[in-house]
Steps between C-alpha positions, in 0.01 A plus 500: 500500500595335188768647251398720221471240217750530237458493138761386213719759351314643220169342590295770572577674165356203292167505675342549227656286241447224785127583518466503124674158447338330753440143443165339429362487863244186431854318398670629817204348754497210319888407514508584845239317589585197374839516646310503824310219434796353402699529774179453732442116322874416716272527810304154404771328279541265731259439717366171267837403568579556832372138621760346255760698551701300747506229215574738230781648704603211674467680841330475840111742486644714731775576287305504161303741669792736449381547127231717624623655801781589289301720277343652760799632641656651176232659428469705843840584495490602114183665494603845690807498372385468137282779514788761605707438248252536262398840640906560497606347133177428337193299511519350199864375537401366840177292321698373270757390761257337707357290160842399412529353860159332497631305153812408626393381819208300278792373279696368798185350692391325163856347522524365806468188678621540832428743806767800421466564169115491517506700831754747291266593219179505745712811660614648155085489414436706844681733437326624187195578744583888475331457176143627600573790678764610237201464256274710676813761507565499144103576456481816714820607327378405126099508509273814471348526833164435371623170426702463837249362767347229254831392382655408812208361678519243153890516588445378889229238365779334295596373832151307560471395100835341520422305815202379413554411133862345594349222750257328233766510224796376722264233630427430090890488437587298807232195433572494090897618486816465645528705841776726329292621241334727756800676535604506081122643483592800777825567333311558109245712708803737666693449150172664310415763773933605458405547164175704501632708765856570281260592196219686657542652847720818534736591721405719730654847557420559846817402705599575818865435439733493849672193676355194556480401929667178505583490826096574570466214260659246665341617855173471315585151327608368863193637674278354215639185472509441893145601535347268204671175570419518840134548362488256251754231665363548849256226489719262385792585726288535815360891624657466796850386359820678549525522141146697427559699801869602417371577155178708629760700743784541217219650260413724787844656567588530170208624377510747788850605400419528113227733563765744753720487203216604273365800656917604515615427144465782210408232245318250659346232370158515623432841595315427838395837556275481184406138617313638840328755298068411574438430162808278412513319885085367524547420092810267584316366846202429290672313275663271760161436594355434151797272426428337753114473433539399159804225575224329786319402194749397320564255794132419539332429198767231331485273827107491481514416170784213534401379826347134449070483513560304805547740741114674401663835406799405272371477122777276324578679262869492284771785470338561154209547645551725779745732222160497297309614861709769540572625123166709513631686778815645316241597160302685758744742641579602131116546432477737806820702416337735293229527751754550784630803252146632478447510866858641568452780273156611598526451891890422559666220581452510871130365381622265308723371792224474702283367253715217396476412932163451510481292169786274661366496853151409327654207301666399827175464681303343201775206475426414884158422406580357159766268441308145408492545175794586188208786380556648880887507469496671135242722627702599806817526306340734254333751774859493668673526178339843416546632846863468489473631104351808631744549798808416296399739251477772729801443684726661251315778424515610921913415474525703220275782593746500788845528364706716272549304140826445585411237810279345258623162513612466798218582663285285262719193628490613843168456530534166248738368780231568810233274296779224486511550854175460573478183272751359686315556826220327358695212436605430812238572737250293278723276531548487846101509545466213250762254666315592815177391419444207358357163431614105458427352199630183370796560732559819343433838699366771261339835607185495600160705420569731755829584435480602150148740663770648746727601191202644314397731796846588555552613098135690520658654828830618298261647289287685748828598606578633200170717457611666825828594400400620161270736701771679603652568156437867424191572290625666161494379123822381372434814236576715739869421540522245138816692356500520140748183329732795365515661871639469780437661848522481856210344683243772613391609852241270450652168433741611782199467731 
């Protein structure tokens, strides 16, 4: 059971002078969200790049490669931890944390010319991932709740819009500029979101104050860390090695350990008895599986597109290209937001959920068939792209019909740290599958027809997957248990369930 959520010394006498002064709530959404999408466009910086990083960097690939896997990292380890201290000291202190760290680590990446430094700020950037979930927080805190569901399904479509809008323009910057302007362009973007946020956003008053678990920290950051480089390194570093084994049995122990500790500690920092709760367990379990489902495209589509004509699949296409291919896809998850909202409000977001499954699933199956032609990709993309827009947009409103106000962001990033896991999954079984199967060209062995089929069965079967565990979520509207921004409560019976 969680602890009764605290409020700030003189807090709940100002209610009303709180409601009264409430900000502008258009302004609000639209800070936050482009904060997301800001911190979201780190996710593609540098993939135009990552074929000339060795040179830039003067390292080996496999060492370069450390510029991304770096990221990835910080931003698992971050993620959880950012959320509870911004349900502990504030939201908005937290957010503007995280931005300061994305502009710094921009600032030190756009000065660097060697492995460390660049490797240095690619971490600093990951670990302003938090700032999503801590946007969707700061919503449920701030916005009427007739404004609550819409807002954060646009919130968790920030993710998608930055994605897909980042790979086009870094593949623009990186053909006409200087590689380094990528990064001075993220650091203005974090540098104007600081600002917005400072002037507009509020801080919240819903705190639940206590001491912060660093001992379940590190256990956490040690579990984490273990667990996602043996992931994303195992390929490289051979699945059967002593390294990716030790690493997959360290995670195990320690994660093992952390979670004793968890279930023993007065404070912890994730409460794991409100983690195994129905609603909050298949809503983080889906979202492994959507991450994962959405990431298989990811994977998917830019090959086709860059793969030479040559092969009778590949299209030859450039970087810009594929970035303009998959642009559509991020504008389409913000179209279907407000839909998402619409749904989630009239038949709850368990529909939604399972709605956003069968739109995936169905884009899944159409690009099997399709997949000659650029039209087929951006149409694929597209009917993907507002399946996950509808199942992102209902995820928060299940976490946070689920939790006390108090666990807001923490259990926001939670279940922003289980998609991460699943897109790291992707990653490496795709690319397992795709080094499997493959063909000779030229001398060169690329993935064949087949293989990239096998990936797009296995991402409509993480979506099927997905449908079935979203059937388990209890029926309800998120009305039912929506607390009211200036309220906070324990969870009722029936988001106990």
């Amino acid at each position: 059971m969680s602890e009764a959520p605290v409020r700030p010394t003189g807090s709940a006498g100002t209610a009303g002078s709180a409601s009264t002064a409430r900000p502008n709530p258009n302004a609000v959404v639209a800070v936050l969200a482009l904060a997301g999408i800001t911190v979201s466009l780190m996710q593609t910086l540098v993939i135009p790049i990552v074929p000339e990083l060795p040179k830039y960097l003067n390292a080996s690939a496999s060492n370069a490669a450390w510029a991304v896997t770096a990221t990835l990292l910080a931003a698992a380890v971050a993620t959880p931890m950012a959320g509870r201290i911004g349900d502990m000291f504030g939201k908005r202190l937290m957010l503007l944390i995280s931005l300061v760290l994305l502009v710094c680590g921009s600032v030190v990446a756009a000065l660097s010319d060697s492995l460390v430094p660049m490797i240095i700020g690619r971490t600093l950037q990951g670990l302003a991932s938090a700032v999503v979930p801590l946007g969707i927080s700061i919503m449920r805190d701030e916005l009427p709740p007739e404004r609550l569901a819409g807002s954060t399904a646009l919130m968790s479509a920030s993710l998608g819009v930055g994605g897909a809008l980042g790979l086009p323009s870094a593949a623009f910057i990186a053909d006409h500029f200087d590689w380094h302007v990528l990064f001075w362009t993220s650091a203005a973007l974090g540098v104007v979101a600081f600002a917005l946020v400072m002037l507009l956003v509020p801080e919240s008053k819903v705190r639940s104050g206590g001491r912060f678990d660093a001992v379940g920290a590190a256990g956490l950051a040690v579990g984490l860390v273990s667990l996602l480089l043996a992931v994303s390194k195992g390929a490289d570093w051979g699945w059967a090695s002593g390294t990716t084994l030790g690493l997959f049995a360290l995670a195990v122990v320690v994660l093992a350990a952390w979670g004793f500790f968890e279930l023993r500690t007065s404070q912890p920092l994730v409460d794991l008895r409100t983690t195994v709760r129905r609603q909050v367990l298949f809503t983080n379990l889906a979202s492994i599986a959507f991450g994962f489902s959405m990431f298989a495209m990811s994977l998917v589509l830019p090959q086709l597109l860059q793969l030479p004509t040559q092969t009778g699949y590949g299209l030859g296409k450039s970087m810009l290209t594929v970035g303009l291919v998959m642009a559509p896809q991020g504008l389409v998850m913000m179209a279907f937001a407000p839909v998402s909202a619409a749904i989630t409000k009239s038949r709850g977001p368990k529909v939604t959920l399972m709605i956003g499954a069968v739109i995936v699933g169905a884009g899944y199956g159409l690009n099997i068939l399709l997949m000659s032609q650029v039209w087929h990709l951006i149409l694929v993309s597209c009917i993907i792209g507002a399946g996950v827009g509808f199942a992102y947009g209902a995820m928060p409103a299940l976490i946070m019909g689920a939790v006390p106000a108090s666990e807001t962001a923490a259990a926001n990033s939670l279940n922003t740290l289980m998609r991460s896991i699943g897109t790291s999954v992707a990653s490496a079984l795709a690319g397992v599958i795709l080094s499997q199967m493959t063909i000779s060209l030229g001398g060169h062995t690329l993935p064949s027809e087949n293989g990239f089929k096998v990936v797009m069965a296995i991402g409509a079967g993480a979506a099927a997957l997905a449908f079935v565990l979203a059937s388990f979520l209890p029926g309800r509207r998120p009305a039912d248990a929506e607390p009211a921004a200036e309220t906070v409560a324990e969870p009722t019976a029936e988001a106990m369930r």
